[in-house]
C-alpha positions in Angstrom: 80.8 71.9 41.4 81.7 73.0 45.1 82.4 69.1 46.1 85.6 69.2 47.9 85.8 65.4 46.7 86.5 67.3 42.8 89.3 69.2 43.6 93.3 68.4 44.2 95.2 70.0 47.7 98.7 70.4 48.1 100.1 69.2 51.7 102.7 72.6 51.8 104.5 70.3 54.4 104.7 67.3 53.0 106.8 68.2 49.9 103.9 69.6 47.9 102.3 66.1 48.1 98.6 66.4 46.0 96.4 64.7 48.0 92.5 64.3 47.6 90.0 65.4 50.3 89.7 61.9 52.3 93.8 61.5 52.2 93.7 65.2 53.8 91.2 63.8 56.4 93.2 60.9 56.9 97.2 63.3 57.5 95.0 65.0 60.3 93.3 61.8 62.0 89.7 63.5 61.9 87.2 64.1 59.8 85.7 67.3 58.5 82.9 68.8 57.0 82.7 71.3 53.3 83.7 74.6 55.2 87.2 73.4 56.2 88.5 73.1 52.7 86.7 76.7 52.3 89.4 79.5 50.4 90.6 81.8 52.7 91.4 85.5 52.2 95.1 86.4 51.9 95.1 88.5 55.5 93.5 85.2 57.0 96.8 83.2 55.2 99.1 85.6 56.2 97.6 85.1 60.3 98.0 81.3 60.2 101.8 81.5 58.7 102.4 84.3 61.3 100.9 82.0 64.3 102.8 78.8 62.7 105.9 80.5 62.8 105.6 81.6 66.5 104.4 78.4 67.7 107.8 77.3 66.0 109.9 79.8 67.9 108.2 78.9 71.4 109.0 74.9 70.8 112.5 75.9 68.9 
């Protein structure tokens, strides 16, 4: 099933914490809809971690 209330996520900033789908909801204060938790290509990972790590360098 594509439920995103069947699978397990792992909070990469919170110590590899596994947290179900509404506990996700709940880190982030808002709540989201099926095509959130959607896989993302490795290009599209590799964009976000870029973009984290410069919005780290501006506030550092």
């Amino acid at each position: 099933s594509d439920d995103i209330y069947n699978y397990v996520y792992i909070d990469t900033f919170g110590k590899g914490k596994q947290l179900a789908a509404k506990e996700c909801e709940n880190l982030i204060r808002h709540q989201v809809g099926a095509d959130y938790y959607s896989a993302i290509s490795t290009s599209e990972l590799l964009l976000r971690m870029v973009g984290n790590l410069l919005n780290i360098g501006k506030r550092g």
